[in-house]
C-alpha positions as a Markdown table, in Angstrom:
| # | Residue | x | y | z |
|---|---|---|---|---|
| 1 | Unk | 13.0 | 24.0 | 14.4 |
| 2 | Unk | 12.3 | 23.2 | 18.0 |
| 3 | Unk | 9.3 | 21.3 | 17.2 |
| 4 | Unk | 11.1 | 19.2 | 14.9 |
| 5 | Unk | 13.7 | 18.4 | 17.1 |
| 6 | Unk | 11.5 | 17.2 | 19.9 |
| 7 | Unk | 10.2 | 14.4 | 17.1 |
| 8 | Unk | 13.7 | 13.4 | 16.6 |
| 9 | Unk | 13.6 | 10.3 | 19.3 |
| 10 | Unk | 10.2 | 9.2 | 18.2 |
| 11 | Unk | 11.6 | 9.0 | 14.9 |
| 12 | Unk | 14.2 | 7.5 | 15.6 |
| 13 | Unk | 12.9 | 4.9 | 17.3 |
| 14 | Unk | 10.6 | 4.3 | 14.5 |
| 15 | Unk | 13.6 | 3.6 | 12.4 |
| 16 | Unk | 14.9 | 1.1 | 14.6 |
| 17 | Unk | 11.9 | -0.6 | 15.6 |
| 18 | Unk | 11.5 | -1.3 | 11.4 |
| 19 | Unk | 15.1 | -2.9 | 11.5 |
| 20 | Unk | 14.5 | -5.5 | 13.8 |
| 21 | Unk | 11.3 | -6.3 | 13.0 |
| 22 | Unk | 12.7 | -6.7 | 9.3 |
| 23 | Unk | 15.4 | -9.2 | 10.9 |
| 24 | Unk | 12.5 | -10.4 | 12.8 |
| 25 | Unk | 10.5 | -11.0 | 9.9 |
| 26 | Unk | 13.1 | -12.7 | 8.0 |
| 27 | Unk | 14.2 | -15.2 | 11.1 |
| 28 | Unk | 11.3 | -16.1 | 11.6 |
| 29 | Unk | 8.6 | -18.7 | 9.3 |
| 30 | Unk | 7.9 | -22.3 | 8.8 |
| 31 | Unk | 11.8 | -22.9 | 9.2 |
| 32 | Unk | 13.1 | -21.0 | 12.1 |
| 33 | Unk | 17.1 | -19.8 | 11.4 |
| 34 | Unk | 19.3 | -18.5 | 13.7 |
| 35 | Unk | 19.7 | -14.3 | 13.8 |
| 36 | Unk | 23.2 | -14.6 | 12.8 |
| 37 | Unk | 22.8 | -16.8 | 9.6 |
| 38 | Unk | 20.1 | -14.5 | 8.9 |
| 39 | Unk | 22.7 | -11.5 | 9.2 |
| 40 | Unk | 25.5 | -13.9 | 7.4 |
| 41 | Unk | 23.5 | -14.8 | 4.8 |
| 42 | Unk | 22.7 | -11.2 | 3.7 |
| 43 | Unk | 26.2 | -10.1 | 4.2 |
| 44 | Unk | 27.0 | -12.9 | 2.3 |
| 45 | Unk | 29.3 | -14.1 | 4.9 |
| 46 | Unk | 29.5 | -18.1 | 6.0 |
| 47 | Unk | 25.9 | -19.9 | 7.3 |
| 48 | Unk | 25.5 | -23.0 | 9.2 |
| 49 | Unk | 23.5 | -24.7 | 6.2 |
| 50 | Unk | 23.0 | -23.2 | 2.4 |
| 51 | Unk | 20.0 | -24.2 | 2.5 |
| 52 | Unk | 19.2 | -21.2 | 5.0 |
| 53 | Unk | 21.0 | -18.7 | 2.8 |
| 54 | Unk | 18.5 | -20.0 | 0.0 |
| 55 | Unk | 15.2 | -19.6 | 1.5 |
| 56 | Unk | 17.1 | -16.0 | 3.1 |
| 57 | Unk | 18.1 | -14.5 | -0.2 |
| 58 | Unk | 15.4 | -16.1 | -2.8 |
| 59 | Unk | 12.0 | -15.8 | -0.4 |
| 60 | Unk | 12.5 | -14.3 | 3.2 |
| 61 | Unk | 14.4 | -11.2 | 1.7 |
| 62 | Unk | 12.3 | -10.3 | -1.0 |
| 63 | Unk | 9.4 | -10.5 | 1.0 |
| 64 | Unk | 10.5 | -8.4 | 4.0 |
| 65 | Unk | 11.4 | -5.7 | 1.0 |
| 66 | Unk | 8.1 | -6.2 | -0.7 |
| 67 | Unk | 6.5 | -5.8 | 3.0 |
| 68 | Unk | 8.3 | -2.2 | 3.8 |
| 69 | Unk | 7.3 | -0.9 | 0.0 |
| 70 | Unk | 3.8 | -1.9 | 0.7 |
| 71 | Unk | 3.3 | -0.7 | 3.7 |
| 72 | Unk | 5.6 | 2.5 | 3.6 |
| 73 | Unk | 3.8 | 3.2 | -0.2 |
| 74 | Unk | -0.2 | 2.4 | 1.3 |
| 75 | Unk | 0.5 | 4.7 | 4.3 |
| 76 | Unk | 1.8 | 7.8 | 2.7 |
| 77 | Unk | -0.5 | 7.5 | 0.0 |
| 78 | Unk | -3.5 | 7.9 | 2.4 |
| 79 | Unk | -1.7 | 10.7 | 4.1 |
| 80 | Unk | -2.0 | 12.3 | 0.7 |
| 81 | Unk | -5.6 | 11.5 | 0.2 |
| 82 | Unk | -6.6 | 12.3 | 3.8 |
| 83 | Unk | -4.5 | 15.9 | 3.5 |
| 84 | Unk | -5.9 | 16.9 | -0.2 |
| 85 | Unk | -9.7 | 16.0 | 0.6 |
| 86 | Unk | -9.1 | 17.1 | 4.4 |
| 87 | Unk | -11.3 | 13.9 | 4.7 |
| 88 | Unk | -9.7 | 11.2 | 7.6 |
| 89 | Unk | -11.7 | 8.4 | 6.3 |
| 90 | Unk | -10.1 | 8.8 | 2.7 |
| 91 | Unk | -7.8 | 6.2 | 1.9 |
| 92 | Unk | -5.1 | 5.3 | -0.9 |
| 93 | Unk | -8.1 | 3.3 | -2.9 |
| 94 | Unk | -10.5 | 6.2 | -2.8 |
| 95 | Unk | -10.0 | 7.1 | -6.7 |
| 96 | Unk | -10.8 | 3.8 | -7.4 |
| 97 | Unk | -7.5 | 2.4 | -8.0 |
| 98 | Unk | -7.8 | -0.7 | -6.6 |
| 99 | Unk | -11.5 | -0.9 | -7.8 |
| 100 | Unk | -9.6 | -0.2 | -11.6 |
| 101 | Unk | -7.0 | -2.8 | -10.8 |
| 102 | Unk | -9.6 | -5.6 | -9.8 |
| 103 | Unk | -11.4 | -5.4 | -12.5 |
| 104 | Unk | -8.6 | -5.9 | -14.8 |
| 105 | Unk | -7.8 | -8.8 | -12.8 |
| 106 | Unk | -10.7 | -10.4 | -13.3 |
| 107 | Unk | -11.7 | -9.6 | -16.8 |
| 108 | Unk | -8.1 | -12.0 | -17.3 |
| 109 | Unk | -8.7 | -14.5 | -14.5 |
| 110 | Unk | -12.6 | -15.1 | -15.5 |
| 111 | Unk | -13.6 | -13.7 | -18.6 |
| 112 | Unk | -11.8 | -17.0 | -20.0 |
| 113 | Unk | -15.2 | -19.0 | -19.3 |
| 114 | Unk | -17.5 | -16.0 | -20.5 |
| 115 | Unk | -15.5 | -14.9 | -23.8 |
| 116 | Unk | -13.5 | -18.7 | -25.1 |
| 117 | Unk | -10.7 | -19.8 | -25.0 |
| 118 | Unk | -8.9 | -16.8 | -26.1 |
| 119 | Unk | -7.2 | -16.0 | -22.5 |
| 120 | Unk | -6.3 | -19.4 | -21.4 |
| 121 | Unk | -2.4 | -18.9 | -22.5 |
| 122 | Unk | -2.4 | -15.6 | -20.6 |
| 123 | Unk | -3.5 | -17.3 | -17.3 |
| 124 | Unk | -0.6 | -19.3 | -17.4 |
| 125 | Unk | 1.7 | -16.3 | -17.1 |
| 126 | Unk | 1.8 | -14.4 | -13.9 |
| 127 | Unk | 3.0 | -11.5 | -15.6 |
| 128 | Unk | -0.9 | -11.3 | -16.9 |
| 129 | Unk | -2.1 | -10.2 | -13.5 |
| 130 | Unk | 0.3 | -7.7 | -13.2 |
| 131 | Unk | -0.2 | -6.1 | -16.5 |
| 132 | Unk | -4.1 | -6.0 | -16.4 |
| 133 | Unk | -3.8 | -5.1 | -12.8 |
| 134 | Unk | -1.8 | -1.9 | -14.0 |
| 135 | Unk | -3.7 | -1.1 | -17.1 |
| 136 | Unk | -7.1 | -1.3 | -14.6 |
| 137 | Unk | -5.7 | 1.4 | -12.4 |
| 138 | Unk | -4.3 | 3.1 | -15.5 |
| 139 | Unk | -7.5 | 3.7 | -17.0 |
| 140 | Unk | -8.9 | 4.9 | -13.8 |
| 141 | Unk | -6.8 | 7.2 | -13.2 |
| 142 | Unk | -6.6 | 8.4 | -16.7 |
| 143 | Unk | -10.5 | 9.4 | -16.3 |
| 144 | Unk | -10.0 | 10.8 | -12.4 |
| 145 | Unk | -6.9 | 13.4 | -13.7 |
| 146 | Unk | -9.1 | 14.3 | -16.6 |
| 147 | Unk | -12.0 | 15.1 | -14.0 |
| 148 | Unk | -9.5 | 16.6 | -11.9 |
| 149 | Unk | -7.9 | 19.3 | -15.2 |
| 150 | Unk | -12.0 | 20.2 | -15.7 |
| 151 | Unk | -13.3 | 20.1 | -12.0 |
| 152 | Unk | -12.2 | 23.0 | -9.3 |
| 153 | Unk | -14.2 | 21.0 | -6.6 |
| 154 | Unk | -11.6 | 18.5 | -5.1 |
| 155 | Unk | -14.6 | 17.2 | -3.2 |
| 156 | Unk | -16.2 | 16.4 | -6.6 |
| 157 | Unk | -13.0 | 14.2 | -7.8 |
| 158 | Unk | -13.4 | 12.7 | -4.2 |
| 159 | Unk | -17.1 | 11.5 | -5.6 |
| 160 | Unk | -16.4 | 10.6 | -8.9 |
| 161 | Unk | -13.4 | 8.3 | -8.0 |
| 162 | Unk | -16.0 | 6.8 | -5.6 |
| 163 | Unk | -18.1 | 6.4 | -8.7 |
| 164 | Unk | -15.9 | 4.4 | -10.5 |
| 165 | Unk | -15.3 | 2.1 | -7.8 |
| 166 | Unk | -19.4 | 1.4 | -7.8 |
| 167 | Unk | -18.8 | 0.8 | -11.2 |
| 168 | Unk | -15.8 | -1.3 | -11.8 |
| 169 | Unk | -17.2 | -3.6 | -8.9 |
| 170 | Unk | -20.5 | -4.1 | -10.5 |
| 171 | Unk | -18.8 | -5.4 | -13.6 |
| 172 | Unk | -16.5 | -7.6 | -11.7 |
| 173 | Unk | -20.1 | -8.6 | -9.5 |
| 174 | Unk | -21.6 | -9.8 | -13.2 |
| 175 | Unk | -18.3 | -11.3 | -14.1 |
| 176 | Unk | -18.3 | -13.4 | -10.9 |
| 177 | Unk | -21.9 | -14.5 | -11.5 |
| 178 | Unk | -21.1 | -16.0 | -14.7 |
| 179 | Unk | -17.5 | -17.5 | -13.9 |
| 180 | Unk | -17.4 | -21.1 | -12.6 |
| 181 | Unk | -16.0 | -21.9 | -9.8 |
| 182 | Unk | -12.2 | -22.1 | -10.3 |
| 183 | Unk | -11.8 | -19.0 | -11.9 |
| 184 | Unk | -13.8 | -17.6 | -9.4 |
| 185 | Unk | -11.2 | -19.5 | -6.4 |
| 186 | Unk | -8.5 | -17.8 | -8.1 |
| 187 | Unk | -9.4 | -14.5 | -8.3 |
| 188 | Unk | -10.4 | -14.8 | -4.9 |
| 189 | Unk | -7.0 | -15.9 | -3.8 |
| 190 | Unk | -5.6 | -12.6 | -5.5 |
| 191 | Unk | -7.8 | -10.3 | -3.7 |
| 192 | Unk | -6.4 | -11.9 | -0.6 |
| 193 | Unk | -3.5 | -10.2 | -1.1 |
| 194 | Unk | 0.4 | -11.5 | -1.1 |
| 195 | Unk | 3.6 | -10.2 | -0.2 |
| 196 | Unk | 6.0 | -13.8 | -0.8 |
| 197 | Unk | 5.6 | -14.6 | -4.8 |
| 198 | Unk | 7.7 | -11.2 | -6.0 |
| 199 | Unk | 11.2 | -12.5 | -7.4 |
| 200 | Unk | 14.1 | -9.9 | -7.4 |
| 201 | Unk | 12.8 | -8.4 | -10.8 |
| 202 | Unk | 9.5 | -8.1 | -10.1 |
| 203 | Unk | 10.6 | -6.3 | -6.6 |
| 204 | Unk | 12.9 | -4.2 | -8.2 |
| 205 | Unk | 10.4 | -2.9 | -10.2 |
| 206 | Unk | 7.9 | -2.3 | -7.5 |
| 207 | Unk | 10.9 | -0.2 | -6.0 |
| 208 | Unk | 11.3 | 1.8 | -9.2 |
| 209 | Unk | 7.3 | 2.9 | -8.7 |
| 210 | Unk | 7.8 | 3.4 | -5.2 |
| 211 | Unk | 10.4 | 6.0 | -5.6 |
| 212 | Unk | 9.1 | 7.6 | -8.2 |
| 213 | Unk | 5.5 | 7.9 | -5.5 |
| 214 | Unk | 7.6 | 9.1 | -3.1 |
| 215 | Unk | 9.7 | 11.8 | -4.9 |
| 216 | Unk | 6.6 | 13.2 | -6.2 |
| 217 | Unk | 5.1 | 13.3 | -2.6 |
| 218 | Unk | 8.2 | 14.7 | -1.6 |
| 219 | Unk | 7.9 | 17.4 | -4.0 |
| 220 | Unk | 4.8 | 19.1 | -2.8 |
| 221 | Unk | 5.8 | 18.4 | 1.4 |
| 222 | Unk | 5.9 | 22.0 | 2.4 |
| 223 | Unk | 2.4 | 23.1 | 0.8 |
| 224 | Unk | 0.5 | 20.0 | 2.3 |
| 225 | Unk | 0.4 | 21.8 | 5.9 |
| 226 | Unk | -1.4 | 24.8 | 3.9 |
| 227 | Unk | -3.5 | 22.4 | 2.0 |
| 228 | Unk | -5.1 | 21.1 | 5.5 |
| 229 | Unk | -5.9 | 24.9 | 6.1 |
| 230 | Unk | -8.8 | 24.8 | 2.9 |
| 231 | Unk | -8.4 | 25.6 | -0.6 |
| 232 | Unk | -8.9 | 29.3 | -0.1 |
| 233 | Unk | -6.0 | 29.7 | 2.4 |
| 234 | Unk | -3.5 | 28.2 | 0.1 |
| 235 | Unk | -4.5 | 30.4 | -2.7 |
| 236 | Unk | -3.9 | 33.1 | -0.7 |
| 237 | Unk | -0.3 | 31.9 | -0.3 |
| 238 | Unk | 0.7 | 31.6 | -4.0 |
| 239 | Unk | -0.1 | 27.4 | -3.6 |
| 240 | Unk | -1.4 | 26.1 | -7.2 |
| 241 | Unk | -4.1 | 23.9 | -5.9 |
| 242 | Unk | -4.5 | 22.5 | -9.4 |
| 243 | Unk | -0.9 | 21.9 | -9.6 |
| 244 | Unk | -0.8 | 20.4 | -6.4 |
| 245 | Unk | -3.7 | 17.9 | -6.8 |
| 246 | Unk | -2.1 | 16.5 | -10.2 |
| 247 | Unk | 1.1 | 15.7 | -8.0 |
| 248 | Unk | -0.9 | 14.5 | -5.3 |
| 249 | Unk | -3.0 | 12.5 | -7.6 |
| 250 | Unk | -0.1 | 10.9 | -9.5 |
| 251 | Unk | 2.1 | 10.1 | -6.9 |
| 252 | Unk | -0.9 | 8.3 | -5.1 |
| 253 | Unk | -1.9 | 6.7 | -8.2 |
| 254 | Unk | 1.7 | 5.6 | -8.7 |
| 255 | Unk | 2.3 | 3.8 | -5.1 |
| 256 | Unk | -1.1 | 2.3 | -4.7 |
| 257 | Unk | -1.6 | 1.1 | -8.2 |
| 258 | Unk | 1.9 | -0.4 | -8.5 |
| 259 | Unk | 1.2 | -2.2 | -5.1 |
| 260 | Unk | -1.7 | -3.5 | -6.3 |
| 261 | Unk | -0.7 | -5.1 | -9.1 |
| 262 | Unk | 2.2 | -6.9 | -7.4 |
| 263 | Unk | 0.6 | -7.7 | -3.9 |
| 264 | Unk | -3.3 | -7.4 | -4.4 |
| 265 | Unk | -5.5 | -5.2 | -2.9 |
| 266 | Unk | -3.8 | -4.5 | 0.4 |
| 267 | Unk | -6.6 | -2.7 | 2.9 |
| 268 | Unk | -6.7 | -0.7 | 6.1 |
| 269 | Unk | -2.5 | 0.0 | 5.9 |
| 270 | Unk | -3.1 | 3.3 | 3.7 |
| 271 | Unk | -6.5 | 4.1 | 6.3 |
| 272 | Unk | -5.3 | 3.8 | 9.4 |
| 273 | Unk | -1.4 | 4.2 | 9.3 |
| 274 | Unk | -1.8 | 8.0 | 9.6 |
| 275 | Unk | -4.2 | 8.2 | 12.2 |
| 276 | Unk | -2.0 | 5.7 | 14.0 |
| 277 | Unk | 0.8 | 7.9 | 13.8 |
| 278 | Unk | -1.3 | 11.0 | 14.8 |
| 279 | Unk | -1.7 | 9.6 | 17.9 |
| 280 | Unk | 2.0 | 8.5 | 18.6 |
| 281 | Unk | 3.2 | 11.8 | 17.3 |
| 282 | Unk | 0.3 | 14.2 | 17.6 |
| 283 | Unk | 1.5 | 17.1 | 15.1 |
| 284 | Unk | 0.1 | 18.1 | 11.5 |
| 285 | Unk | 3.6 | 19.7 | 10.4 |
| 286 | Unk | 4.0 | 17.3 | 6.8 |
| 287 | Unk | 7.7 | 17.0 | 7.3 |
| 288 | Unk | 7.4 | 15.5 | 10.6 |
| 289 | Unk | 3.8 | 13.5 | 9.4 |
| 290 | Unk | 5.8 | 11.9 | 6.1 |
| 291 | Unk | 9.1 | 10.1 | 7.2 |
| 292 | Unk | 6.5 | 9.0 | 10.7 |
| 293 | Unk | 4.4 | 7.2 | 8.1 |
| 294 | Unk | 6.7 | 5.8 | 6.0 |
| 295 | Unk | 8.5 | 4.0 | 9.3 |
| 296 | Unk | 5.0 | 3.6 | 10.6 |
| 297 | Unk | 3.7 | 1.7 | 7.5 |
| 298 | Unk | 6.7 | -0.2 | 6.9 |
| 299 | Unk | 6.5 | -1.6 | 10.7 |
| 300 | Unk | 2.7 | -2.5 | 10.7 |
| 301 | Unk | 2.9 | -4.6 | 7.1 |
| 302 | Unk | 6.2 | -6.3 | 8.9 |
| 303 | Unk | 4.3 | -6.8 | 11.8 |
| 304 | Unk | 1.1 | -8.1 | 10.0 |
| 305 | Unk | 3.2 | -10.3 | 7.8 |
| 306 | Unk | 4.9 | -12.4 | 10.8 |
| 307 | Unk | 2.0 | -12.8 | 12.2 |
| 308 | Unk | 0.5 | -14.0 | 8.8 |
| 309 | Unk | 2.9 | -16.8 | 8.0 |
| 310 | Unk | 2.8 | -18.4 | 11.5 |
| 311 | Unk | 6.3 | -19.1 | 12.8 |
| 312 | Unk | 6.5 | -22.7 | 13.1 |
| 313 | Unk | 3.6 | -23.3 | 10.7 |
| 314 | Unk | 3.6 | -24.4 | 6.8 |
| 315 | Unk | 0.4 | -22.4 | 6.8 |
| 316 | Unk | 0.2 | -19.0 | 5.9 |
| 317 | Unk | -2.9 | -16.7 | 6.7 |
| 318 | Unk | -4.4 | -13.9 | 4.0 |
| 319 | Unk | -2.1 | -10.3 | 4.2 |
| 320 | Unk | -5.1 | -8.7 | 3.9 |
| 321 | Unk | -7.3 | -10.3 | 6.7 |
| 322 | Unk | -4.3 | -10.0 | 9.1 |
| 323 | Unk | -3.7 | -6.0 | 8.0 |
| 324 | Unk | -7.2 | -5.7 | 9.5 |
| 325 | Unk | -7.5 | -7.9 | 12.6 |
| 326 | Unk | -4.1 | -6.6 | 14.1 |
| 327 | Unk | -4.5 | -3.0 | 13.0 |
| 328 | Unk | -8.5 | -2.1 | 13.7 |
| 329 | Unk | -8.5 | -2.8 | 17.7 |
| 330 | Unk | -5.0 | -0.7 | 18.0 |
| 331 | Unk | -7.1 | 2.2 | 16.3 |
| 332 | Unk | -10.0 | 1.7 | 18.1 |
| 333 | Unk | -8.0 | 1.5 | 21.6 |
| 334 | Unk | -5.9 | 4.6 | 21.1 |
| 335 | Unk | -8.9 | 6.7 | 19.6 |
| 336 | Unk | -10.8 | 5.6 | 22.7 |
| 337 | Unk | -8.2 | 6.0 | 24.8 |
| 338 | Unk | -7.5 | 9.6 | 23.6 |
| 339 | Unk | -11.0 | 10.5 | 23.1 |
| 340 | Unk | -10.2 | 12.7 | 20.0 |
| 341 | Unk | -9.7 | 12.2 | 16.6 |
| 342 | Unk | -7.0 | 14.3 | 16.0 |
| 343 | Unk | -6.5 | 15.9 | 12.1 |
């Protein structure tokens, strides 16, 4: 009890450090507005120009939103994966997921050249990319919870999902060979990742999956601490690993697949959020480690995503190259810096 109440202030100021970077993050852009038509214009409440309340409600908001699921969902997922395979350089995309979703992507974006015609009036949809992104990951993680019911060796799921990431991406490698050039542009672009072309619906179902992730993570909080311990230990508490690892599975499977399919393959968030935190907050207790990685993950996409779009500039930089250029040299600094690599 102690211990958790000596994490309160860190916490807290995690909380409020993601509030005004999201009013940060909305202010600021190619058009710079005013905090408090930012404020009025999500309260609904008189602006100096409609126009503001526009771009506000219809991009800026849905963005920051999209932003905090992403980052929040990326982070606790690799929390998860880094706790179950007691492995710190396991991420979110570990099973393959995103190696899955990619290569649903581009079997729609260029197997129009290689196959006909056929997909041409599914490329105009947008609604294509999500779907094939989902069914990619769906597969893959229909095949890595079937390994998981036969396999007792959780390090053994751990290879096997890499597996199916060799394999997906050598399809998509062939694929790309044979794909002229504009397919291949576009399904470039996609792996770039985005977090500003989600409209309300397509946010409010990437918030329906997020939940879900989350509850399910939630679910299996107080025997993550013992899963850190090795598989042995929790048995010996009454913990069903097997139990444990579908939950753990799903719920990753859940928040990273869903993320993908809406914003592209997002790297380095679901890595390097939890050692981040770690070092802010250095304790392996799961019910401190979760809500510090959901703030932590939401305020490193939100700070990654201002700097992307440039305030001042029409020009907007890649999510995912940003993710990795802002968040790699903090890592490296604080591991250095502490000289430990604390898990």
């Amino acid at each position: 009890m102690l211990q958790s109440q000596k994490y309160i202030l860190p916490l807290l100021l995690l909380f409020i450090g993601v509030i005004v970077l999201g009013f940060l993050n909305i202010s600021l852009g190619s058009v710079n507005i005013p905090l408090k038509d930012v404020i009025a214009s999500i309260f609904n409440l008189e602006v100096s120009k409609e126009t503001w309340r526009y771009i506000i409600v219809e991009y800026r908001l849905p963005k920051a939103i999209t932003a905090i699921i992403t980052g929040s969902g990326l982070a606790i997922s690799g929390l998860l994966m880094q706790t179950l395979f007691r492995n710190p350089l396991a991420g979110p995309y570990v099973l393959g997921l995103s190696s899955g979703a990619s290569l649903g992507v581009a079997i729609v974006i260029m197997g129009a050249s290689i196959f006909g015609g056929a997909f041409a009036g599914i490329l105009l949809s947008k609604w294509s990319l999500v779907v094939a992104s989902s069914l990619g990951s769906l597969l893959v993680l229909i095949a890595v919870m079937l390994a998981s019911i036969k396999l007792r060796d959780t390090m053994a799921i751990l290879i096997i999902g890499l597996m199916f990431a060799s394999l997906t991406a050598a399809v998509v490698s062939v694929l790309s060979y044979f794909s002229p050039a504009a397919q291949l542009q576009q399904y470039i672009f996609w792996s770039f990742g985005s977090l500003g072309d989600l409209s309300w619906n397509e946010v409010g179902i990437l918030a329906v999956f997020w939940l879900v992730g989350l509850v399910l993570a939630m679910s299996c909080i107080k025997n993550l601490d013992t899963l850190l311990l090795g598989e042995q230990y929790a048995k010996s508490l009454g913990v069903s690993i097997q139990r444990n690892r579908l939950i753990i599975i799903i719920a990753t499977s859940l928040l990273a697949g869903s993320i993908t399919a809406f914003a592209g393959p997002i790297a380095f968030v679901g890595l390097a959020v939890p050692h981040l935190i770690r070092q802010v907050i250095p304790v392996n207790n799961h019910r401190i480690l979760v809500p510090a990685v959901i703030l932590g993950g939401s305020a490193l996409m939100l700070i990654c995503d201002i700097a992307a779009q440039l305030p001042g500039q029409e020009y907007t930089l890649p999510i995912n190259a940003i993710t990795s250029l802002i968040g790699a040299p903090v890592v490296i600094w604080l591991l250095v810096r502490k000289r430990k690599f604390l898990f």
